[in-house]
Backbone as ProteinMPNN parsed JSONL, in Angstrom:
{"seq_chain_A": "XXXXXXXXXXXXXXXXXXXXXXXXXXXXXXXXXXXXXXXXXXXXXXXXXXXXXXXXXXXXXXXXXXXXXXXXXXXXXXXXXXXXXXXXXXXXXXXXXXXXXXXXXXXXXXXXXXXXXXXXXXXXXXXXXXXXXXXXXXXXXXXXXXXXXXXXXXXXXXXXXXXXXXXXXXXXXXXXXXXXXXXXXXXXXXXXXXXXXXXXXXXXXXXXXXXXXXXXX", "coords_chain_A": {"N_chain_A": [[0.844, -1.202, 0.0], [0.374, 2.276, -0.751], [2.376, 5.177, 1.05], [3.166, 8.214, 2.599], [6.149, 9.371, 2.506], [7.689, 6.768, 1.874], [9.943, 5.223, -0.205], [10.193, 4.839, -3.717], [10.701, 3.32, -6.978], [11.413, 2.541, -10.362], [10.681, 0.138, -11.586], [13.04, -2.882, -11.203], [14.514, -0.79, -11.414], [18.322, -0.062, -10.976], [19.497, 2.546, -9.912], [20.13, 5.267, -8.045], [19.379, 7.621, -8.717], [16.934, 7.378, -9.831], [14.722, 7.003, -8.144], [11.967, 8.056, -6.024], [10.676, 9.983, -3.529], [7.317, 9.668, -1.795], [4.739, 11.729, -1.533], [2.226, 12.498, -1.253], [-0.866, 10.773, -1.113], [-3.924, 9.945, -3.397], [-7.16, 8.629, -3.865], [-6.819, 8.575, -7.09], [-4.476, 9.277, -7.595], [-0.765, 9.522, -7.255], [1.504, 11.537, -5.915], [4.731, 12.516, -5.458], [8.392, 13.389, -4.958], [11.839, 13.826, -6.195], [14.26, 11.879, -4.66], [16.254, 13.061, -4.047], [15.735, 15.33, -3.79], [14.18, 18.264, -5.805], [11.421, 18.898, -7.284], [7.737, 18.4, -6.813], [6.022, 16.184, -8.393], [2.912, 14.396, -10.246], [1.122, 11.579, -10.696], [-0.702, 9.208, -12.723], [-2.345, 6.813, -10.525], [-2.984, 4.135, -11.195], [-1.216, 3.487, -13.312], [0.764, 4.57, -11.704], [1.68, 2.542, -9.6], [1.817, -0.091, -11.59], [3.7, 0.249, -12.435], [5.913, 0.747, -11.105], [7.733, 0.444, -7.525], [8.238, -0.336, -4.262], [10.999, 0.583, -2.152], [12.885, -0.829, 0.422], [14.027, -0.366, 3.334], [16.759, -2.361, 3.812], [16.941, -3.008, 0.743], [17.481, -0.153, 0.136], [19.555, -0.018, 1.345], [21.467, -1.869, 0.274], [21.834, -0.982, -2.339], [23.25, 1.452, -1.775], [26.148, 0.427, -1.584], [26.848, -0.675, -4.27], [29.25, 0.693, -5.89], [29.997, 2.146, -8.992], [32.364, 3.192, -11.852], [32.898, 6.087, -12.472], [33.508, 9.336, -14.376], [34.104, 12.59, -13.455], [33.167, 16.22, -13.827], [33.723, 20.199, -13.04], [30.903, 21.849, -12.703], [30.93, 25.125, -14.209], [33.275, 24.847, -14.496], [36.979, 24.677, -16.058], [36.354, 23.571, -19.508], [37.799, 21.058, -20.285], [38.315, 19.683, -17.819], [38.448, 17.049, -16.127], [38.479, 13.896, -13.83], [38.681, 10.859, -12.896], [36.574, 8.856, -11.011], [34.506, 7.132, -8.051], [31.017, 6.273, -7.836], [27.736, 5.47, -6.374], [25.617, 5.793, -7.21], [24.22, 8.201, -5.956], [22.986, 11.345, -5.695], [23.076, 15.065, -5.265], [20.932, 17.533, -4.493], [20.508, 16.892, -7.169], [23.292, 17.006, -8.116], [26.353, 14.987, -8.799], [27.743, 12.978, -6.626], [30.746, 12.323, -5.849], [33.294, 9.71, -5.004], [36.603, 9.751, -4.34], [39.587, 8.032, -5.191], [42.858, 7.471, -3.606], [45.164, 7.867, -4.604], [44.499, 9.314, -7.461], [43.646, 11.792, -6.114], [46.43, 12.678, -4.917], [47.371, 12.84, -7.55], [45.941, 15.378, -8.479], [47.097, 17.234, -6.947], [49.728, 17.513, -7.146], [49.348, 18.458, -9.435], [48.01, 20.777, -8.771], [45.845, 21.761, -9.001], [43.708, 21.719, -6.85], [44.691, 23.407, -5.175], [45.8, 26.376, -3.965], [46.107, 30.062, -3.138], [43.568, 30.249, -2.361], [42.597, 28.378, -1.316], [43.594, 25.423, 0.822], [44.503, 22.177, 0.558], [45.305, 19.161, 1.069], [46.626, 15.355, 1.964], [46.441, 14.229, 5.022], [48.913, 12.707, 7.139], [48.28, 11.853, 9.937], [45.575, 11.833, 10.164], [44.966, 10.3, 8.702], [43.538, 11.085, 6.153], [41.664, 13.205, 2.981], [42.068, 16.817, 3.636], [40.471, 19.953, 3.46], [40.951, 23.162, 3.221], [38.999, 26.375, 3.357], [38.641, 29.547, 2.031], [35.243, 30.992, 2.324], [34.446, 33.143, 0.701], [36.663, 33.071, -0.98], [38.758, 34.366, -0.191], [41.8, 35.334, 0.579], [44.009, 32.485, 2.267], [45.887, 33.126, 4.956], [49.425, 31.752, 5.597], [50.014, 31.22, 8.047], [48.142, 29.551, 9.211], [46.139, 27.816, 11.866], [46.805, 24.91, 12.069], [46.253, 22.512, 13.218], [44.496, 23.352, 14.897], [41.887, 23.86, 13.427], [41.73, 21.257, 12.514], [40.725, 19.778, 14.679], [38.657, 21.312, 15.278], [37.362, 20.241, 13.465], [37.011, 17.949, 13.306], [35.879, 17.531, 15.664], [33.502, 17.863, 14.827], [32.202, 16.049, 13.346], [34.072, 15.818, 11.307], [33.475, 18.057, 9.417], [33.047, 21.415, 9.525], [32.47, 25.046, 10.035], [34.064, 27.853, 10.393], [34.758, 31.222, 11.633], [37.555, 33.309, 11.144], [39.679, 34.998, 13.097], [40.538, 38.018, 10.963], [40.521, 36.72, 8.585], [38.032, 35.466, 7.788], [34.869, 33.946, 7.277], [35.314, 30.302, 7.193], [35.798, 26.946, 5.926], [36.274, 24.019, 6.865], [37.27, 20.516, 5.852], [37.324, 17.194, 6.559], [37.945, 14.328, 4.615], [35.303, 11.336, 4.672], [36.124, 7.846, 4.661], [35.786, 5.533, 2.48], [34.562, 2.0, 2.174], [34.589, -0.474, 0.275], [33.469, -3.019, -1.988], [34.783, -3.912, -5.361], [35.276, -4.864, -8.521], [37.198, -7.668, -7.998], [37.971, -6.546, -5.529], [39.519, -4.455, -2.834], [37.919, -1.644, -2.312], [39.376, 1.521, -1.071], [38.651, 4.68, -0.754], [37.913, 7.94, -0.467], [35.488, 11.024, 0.373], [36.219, 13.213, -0.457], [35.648, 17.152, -1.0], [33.342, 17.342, -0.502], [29.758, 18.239, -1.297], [30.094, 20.018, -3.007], [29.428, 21.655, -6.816], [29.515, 18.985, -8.446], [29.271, 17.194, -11.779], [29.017, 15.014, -14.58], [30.945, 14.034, -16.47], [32.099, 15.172, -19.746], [33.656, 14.623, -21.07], [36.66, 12.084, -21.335], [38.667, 10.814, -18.91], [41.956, 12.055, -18.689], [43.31, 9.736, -17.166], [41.757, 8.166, -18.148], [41.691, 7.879, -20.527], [44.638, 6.879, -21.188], [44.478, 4.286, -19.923], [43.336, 3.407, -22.023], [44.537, 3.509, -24.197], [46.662, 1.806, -26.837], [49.133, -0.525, -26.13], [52.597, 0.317, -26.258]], "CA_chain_A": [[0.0, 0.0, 0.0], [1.334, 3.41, -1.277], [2.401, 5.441, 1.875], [3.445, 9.036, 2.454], [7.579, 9.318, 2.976], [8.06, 5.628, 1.078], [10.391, 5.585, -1.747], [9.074, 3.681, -4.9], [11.391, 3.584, -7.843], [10.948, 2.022, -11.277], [10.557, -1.75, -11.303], [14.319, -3.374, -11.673], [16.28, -0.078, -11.112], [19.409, -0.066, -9.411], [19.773, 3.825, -9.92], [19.56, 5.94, -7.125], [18.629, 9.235, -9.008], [14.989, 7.034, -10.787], [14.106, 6.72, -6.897], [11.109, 9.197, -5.839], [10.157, 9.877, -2.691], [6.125, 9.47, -1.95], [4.328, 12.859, -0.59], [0.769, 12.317, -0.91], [-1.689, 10.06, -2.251], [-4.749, 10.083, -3.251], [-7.938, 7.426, -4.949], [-6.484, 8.826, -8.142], [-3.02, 10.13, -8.009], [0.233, 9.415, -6.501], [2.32, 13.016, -5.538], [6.177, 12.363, -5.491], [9.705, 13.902, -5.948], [12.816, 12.617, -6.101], [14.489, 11.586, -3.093], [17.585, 13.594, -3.617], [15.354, 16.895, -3.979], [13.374, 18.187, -6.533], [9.805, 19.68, -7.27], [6.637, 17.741, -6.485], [4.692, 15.907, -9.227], [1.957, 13.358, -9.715], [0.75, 10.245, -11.885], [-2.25, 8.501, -12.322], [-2.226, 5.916, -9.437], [-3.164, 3.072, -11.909], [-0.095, 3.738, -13.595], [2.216, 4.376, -11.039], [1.557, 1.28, -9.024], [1.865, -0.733, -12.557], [5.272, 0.623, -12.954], [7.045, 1.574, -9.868], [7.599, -0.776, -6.54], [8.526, -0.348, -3.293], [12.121, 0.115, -2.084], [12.301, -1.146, 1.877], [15.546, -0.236, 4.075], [17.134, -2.793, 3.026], [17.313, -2.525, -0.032], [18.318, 1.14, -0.127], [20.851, 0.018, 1.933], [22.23, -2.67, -0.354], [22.277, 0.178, -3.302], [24.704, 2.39, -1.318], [26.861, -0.467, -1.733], [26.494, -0.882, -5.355], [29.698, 1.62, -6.749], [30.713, 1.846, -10.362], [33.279, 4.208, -12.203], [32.657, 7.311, -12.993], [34.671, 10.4, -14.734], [33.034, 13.638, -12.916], [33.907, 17.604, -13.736], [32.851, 20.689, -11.91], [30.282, 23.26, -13.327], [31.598, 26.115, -14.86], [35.396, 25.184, -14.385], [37.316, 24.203, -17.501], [34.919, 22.253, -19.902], [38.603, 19.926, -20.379], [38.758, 19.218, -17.161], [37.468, 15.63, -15.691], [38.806, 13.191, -13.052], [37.977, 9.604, -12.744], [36.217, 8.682, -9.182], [33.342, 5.926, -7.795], [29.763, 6.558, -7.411], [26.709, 4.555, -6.456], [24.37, 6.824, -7.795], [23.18, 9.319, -5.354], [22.846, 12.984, -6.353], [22.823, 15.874, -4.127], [20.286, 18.588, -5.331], [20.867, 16.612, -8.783], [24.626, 16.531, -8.215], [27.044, 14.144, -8.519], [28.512, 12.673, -5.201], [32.18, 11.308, -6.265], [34.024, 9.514, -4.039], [37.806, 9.349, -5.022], [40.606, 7.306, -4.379], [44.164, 8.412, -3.322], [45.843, 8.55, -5.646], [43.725, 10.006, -7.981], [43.742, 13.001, -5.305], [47.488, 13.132, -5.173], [47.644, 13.525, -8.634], [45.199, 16.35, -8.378], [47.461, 18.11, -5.552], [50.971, 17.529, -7.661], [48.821, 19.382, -10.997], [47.754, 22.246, -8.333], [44.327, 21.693, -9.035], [42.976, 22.135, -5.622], [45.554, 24.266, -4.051], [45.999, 28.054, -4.235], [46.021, 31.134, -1.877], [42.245, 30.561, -1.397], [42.066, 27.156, -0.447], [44.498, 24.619, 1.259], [43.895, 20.314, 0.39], [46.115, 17.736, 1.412], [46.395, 14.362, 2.892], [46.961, 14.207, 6.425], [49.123, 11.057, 7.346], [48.098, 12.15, 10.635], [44.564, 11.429, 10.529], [45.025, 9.636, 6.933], [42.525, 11.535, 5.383], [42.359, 14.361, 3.185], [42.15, 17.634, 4.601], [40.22, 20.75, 2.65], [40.171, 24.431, 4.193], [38.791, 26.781, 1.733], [37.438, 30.545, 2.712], [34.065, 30.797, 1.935], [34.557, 34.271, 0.247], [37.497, 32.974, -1.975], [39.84, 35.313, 0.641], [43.533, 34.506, 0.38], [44.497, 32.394, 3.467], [47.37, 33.126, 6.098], [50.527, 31.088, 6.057], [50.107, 30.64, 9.196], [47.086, 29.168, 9.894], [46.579, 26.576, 12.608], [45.961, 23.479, 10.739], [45.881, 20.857, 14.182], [43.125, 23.516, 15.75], [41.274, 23.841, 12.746], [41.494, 19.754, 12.271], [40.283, 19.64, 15.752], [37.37, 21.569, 15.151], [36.217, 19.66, 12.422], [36.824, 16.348, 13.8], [34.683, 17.148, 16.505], [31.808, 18.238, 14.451], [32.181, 15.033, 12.621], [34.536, 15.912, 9.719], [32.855, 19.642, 9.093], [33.408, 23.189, 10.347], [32.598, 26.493, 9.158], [34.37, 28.93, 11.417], [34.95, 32.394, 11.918], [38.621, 33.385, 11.538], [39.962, 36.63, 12.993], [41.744, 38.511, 10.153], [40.75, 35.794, 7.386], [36.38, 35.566, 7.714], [34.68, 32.669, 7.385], [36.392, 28.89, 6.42], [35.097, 26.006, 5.554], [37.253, 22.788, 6.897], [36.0, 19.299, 5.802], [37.852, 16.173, 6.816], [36.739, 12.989, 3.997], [34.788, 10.48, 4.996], [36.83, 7.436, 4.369], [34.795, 4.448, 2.197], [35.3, 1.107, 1.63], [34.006, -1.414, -0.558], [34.244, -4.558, -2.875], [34.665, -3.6, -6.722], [36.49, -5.358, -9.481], [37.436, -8.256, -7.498], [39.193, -6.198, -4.882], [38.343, -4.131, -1.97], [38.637, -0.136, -2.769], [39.189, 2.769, -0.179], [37.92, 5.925, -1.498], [37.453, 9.694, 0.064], [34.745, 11.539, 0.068], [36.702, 15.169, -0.867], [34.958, 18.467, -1.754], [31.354, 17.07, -0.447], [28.639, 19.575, -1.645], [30.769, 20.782, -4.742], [28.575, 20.838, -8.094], [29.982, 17.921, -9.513], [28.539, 16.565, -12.555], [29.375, 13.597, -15.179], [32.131, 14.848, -17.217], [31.416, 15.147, -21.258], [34.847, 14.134, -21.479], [36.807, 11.004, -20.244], [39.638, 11.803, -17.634], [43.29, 11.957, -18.742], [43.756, 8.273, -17.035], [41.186, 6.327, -19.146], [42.287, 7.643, -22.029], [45.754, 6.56, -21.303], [44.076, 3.03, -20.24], [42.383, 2.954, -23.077], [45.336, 3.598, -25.634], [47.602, 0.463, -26.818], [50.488, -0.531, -25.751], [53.989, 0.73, -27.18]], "C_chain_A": [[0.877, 1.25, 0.0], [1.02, 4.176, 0.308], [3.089, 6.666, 2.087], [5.035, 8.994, 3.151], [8.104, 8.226, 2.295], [8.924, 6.063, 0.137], [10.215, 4.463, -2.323], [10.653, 4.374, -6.049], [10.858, 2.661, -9.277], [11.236, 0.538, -11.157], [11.479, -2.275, -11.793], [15.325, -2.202, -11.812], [16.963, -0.287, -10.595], [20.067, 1.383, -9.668], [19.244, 5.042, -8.871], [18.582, 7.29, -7.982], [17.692, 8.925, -9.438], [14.357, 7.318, -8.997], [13.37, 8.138, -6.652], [10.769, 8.782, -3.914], [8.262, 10.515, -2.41], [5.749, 10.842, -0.92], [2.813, 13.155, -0.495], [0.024, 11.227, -1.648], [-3.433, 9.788, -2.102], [-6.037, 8.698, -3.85], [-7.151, 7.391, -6.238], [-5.081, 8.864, -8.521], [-1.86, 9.989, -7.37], [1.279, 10.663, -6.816], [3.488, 12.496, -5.311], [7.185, 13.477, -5.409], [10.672, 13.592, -5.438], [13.547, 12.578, -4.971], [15.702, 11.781, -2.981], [17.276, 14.922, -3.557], [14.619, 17.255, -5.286], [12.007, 18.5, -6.327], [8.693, 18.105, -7.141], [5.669, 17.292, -7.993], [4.053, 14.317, -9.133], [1.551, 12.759, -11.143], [-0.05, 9.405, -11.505], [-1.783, 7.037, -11.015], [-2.638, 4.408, -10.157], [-1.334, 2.92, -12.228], [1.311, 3.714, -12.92], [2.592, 2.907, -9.983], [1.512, 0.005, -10.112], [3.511, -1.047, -12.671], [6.669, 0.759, -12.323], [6.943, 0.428, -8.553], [8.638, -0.213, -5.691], [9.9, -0.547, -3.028], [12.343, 0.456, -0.591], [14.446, -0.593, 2.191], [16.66, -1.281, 3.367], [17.911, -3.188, 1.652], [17.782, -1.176, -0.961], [19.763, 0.996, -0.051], [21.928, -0.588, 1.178], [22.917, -1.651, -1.492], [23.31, 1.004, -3.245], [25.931, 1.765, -1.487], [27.612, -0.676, -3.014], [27.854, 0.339, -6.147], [29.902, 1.135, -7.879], [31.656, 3.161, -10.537], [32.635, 5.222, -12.49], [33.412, 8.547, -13.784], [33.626, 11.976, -14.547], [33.87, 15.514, -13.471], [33.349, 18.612, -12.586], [32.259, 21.692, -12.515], [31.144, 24.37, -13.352], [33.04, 25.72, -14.595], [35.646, 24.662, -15.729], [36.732, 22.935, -18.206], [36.022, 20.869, -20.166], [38.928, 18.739, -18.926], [37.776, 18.202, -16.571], [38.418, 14.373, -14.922], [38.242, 12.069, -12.785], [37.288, 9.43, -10.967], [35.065, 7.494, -9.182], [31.821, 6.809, -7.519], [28.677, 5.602, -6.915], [25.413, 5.367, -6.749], [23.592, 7.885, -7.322], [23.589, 10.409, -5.822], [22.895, 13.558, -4.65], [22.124, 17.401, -4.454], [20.493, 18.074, -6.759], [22.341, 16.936, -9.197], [25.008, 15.166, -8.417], [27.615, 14.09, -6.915], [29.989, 11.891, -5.387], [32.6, 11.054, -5.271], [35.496, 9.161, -4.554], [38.737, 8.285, -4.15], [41.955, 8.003, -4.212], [44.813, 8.847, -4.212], [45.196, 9.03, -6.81], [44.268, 11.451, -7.473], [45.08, 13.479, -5.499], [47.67, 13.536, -6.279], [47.546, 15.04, -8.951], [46.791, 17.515, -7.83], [48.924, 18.032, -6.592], [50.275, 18.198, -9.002], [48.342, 20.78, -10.11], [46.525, 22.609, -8.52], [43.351, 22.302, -8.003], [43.807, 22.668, -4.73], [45.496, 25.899, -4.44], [45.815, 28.927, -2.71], [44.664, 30.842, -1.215], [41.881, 29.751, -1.013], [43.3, 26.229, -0.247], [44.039, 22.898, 0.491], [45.284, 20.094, 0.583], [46.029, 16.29, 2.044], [47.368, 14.13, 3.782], [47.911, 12.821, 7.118], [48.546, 10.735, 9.144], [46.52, 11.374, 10.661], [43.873, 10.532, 9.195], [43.128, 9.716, 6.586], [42.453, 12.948, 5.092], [41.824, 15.761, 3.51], [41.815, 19.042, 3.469], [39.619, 21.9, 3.724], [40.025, 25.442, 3.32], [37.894, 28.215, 2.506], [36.082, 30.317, 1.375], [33.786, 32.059, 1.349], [35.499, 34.305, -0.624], [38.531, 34.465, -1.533], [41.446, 34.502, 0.555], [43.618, 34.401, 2.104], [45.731, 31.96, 3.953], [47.989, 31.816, 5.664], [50.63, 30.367, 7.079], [48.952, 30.329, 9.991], [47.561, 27.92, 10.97], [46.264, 25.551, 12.583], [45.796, 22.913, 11.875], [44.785, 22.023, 14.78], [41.883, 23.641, 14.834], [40.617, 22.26, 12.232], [40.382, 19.566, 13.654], [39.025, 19.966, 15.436], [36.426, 20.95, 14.55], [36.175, 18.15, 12.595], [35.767, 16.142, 14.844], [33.002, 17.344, 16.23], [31.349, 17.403, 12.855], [33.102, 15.075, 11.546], [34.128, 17.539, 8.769], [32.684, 20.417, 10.316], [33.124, 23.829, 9.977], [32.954, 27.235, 10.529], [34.5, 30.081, 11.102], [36.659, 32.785, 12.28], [38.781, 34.688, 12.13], [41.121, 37.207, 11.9], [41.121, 37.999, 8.933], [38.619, 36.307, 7.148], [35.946, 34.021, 7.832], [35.487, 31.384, 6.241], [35.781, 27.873, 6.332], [36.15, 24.713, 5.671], [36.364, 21.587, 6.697], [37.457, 18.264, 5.62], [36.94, 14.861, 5.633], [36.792, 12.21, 4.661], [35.211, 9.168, 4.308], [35.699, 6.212, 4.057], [35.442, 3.54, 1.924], [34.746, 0.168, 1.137], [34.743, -1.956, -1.52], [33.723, -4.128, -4.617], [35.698, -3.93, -7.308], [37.315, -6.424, -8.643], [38.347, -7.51, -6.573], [38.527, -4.56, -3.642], [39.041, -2.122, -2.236], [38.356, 0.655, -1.516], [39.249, 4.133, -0.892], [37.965, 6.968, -0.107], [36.399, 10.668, -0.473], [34.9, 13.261, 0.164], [35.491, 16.06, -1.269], [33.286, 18.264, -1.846], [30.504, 18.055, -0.727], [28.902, 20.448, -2.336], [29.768, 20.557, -5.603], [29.324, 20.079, -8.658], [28.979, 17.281, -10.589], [29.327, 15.72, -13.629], [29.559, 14.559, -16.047], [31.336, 14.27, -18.624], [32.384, 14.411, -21.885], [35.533, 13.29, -21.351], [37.89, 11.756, -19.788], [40.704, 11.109, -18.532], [43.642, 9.978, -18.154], [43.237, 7.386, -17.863], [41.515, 7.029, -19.516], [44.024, 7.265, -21.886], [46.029, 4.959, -21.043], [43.809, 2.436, -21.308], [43.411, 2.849, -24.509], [46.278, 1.707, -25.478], [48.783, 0.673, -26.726], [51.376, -0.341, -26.955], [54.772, -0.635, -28.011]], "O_chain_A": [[1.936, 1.304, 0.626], [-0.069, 4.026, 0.862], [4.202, 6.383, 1.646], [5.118, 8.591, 4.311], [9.239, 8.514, 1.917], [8.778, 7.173, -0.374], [10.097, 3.354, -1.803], [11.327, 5.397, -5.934], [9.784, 2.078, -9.129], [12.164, 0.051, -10.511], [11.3, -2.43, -13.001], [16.502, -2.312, -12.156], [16.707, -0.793, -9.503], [21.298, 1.374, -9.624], [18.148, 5.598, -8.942], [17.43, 7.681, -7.789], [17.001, 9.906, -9.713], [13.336, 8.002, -8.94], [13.917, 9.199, -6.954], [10.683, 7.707, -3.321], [7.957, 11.648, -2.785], [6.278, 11.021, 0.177], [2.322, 13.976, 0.28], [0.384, 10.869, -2.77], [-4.053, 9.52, -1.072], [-5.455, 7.711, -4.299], [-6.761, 6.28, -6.597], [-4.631, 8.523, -9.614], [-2.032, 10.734, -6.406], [1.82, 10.723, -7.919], [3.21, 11.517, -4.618], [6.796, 14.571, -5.82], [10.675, 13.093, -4.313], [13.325, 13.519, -4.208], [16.417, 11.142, -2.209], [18.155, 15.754, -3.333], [14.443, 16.24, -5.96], [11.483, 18.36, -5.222], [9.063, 16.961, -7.404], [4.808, 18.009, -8.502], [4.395, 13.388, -8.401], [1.621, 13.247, -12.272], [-0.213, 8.903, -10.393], [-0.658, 6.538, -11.011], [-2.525, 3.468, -9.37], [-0.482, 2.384, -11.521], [2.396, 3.222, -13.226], [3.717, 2.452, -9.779], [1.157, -1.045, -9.578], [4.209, -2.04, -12.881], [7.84, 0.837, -12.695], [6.064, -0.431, -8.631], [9.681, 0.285, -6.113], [10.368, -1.605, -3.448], [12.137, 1.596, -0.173], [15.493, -0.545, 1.545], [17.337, -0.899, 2.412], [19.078, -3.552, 1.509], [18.209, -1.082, -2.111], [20.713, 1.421, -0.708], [23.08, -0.158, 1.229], [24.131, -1.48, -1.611], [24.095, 1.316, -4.141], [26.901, 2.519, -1.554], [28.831, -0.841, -2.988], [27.364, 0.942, -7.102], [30.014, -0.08, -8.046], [31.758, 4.024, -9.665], [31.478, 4.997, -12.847], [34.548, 8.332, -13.361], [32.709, 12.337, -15.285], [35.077, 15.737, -13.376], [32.758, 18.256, -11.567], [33.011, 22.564, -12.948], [32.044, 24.508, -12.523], [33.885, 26.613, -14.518], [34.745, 24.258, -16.463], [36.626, 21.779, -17.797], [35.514, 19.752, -20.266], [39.443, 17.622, -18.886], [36.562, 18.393, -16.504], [39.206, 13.877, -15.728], [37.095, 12.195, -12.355], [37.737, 9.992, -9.967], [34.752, 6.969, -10.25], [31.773, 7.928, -7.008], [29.056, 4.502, -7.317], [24.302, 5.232, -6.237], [22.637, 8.422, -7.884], [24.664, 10.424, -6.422], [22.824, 13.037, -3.537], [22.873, 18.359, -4.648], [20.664, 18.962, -7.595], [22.644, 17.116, -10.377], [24.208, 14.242, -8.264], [27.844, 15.073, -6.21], [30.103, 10.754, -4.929], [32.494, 11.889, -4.373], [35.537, 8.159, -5.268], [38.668, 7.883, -2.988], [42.1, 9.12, -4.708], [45.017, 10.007, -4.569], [46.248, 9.217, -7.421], [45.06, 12.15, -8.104], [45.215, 14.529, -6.127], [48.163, 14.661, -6.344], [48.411, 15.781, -9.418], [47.268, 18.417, -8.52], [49.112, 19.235, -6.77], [51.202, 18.492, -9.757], [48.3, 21.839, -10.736], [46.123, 23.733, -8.218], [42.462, 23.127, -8.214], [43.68, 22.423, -3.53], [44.961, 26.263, -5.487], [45.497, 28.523, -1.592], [44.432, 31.021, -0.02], [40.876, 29.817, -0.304], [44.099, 26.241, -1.183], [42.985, 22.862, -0.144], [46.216, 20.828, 0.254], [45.061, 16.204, 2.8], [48.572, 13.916, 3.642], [47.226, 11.927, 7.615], [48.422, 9.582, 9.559], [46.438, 10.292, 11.242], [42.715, 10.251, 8.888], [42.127, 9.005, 6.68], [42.773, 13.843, 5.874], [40.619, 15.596, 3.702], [42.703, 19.296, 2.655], [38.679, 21.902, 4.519], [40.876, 25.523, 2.434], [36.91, 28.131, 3.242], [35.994, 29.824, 0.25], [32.575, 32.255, 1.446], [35.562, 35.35, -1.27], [38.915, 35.342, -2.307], [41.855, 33.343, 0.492], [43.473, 35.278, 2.954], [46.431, 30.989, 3.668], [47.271, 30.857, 5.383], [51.125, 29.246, 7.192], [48.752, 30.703, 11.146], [48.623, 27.302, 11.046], [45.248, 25.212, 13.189], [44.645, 22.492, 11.754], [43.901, 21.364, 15.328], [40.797, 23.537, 15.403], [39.501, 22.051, 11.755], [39.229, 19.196, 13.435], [38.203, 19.061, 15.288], [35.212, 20.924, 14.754], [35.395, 17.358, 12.066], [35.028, 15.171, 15.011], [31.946, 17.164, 16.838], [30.692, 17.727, 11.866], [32.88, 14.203, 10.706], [34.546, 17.876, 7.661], [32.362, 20.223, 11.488], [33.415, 23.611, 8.801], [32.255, 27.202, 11.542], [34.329, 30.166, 9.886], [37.085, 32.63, 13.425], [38.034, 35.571, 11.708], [42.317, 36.921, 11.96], [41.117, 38.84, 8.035], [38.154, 37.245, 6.502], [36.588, 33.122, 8.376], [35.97, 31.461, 5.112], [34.751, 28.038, 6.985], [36.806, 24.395, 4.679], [35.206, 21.462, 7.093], [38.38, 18.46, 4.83], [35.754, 14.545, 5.726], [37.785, 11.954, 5.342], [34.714, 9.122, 3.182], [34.888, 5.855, 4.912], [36.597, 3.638, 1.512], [34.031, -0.239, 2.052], [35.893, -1.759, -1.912], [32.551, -4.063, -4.989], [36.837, -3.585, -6.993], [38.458, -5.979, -8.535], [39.545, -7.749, -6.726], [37.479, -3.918, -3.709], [40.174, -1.643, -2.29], [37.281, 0.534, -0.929], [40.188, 4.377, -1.65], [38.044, 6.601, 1.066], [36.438, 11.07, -1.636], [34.172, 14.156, 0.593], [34.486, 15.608, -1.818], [32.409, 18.656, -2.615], [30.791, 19.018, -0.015], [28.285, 21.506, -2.459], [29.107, 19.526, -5.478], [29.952, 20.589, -9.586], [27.89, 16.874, -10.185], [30.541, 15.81, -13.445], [28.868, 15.52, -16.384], [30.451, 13.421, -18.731], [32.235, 13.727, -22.897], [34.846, 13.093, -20.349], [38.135, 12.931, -20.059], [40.567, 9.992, -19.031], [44.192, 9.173, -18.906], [43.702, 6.326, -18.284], [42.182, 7.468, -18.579], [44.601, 7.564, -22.931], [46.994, 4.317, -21.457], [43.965, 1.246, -21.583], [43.13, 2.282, -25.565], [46.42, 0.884, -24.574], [49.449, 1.653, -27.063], [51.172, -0.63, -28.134], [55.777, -0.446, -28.697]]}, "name": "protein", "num_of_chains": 1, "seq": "XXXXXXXXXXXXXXXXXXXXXXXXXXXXXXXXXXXXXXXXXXXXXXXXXXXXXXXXXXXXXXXXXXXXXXXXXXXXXXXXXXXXXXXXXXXXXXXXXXXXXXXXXXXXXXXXXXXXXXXXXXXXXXXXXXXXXXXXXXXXXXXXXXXXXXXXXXXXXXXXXXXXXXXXXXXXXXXXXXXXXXXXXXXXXXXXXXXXXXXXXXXXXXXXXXXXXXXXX"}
């Protein structure tokens, strides 16, 4: 029985972003929207109960599980630029959610990608994981910041901070969330860097597959 808060998805997806979440229903009509965000619409209740089926804890849970590859960019930044990473399909406002692996990242950090005056990244061997402080005004920050009280802060507020510097303004520290799962016969650890960036599915492939992808010399 259709139930208000449920999520229903199409019958044999395994795609998080088809998944709707249920917000009213009526004799006629089943009210939805998608269960990463999104506007409210509705479909005949014949129809949607024909088409769509029930997805229980469970099996949400198994889904989160579920990564594949991905090659992600970032709105408006250079339309060349694109980085390989994992996903299991969730969105965030109709984002991408990448989760990378290390080296990947290092690469990043030796091309200068994610470094500059206005934001710090690295990986911490310290709390082996990596480490993004970024003003939130795109302010050039101090030299001498205090990276172990700033870690501190954000460790205790799970991995996220926004503080108040004196001198600097507000900062934005985010510790990744370290994943791990079984893909390609083999068990992958991933980081969940630059959470709540627009990321979206690159047009392009990333510099590594195409260097997979070429034949050998």
């Amino acid at each position: 029985m259709l139930m208000k808060g449920e999520v229903w998805g199409p019958k044999g997806t395994n795609d998080p972003a088809e998944l709707l979440t249920i917000e009213k229903v009526t004799a006629t009509e089943v009210y939805s929207h998608p269960r990463d965000g999104g506007f409210v619409g509705s479909m005949d209740r014949e129809g949607f109960e024909k088409h769509y089926e029930h997805f229980d804890h469970a099996r949400l849970a198994a889904m989160k599980q579920a990564f594949h590859r991905i090659d992600v960019s970032i709105d408006g930044y250079d339309d060349d630029f694109s980085i390989p990473a994992w996903t299991n399909g969730d969105l965030w406002n109709g984002w991408q959610k990448p989760i990378f692996e290390k080296d990947v990242l290092l690469k990043q950090i030796e091309k200068d990608d994610f470094t500059g005056p206005t934001m710090k990244f690295w990986f911490d061997e310290e709390i082996q994981s990596f480490v993004t402080i970024m003003g939130l005004e795109s302010q050039i920050l101090p030299e001498d910041l205090d990276i172990q009280k700033l870690k501190k802060e954000a460790l205790s507020e799970n991995g996220y901070a926004q503080l108040e510097l004196k001198g600097v303004g507000l900062v934005d520290v985010q510790i990744a969330n370290v994943i791990k799962f079984e893909a390609e016969g083999r068990e992958v650890v991933a980081y969940q860097a630059f959470d709540g960036w627009c990321w979206e599915k690159a047009l392009n492939p990333s510099e590594d597959k195409e260097a997979e992808a070429a034949p050998g010399l």
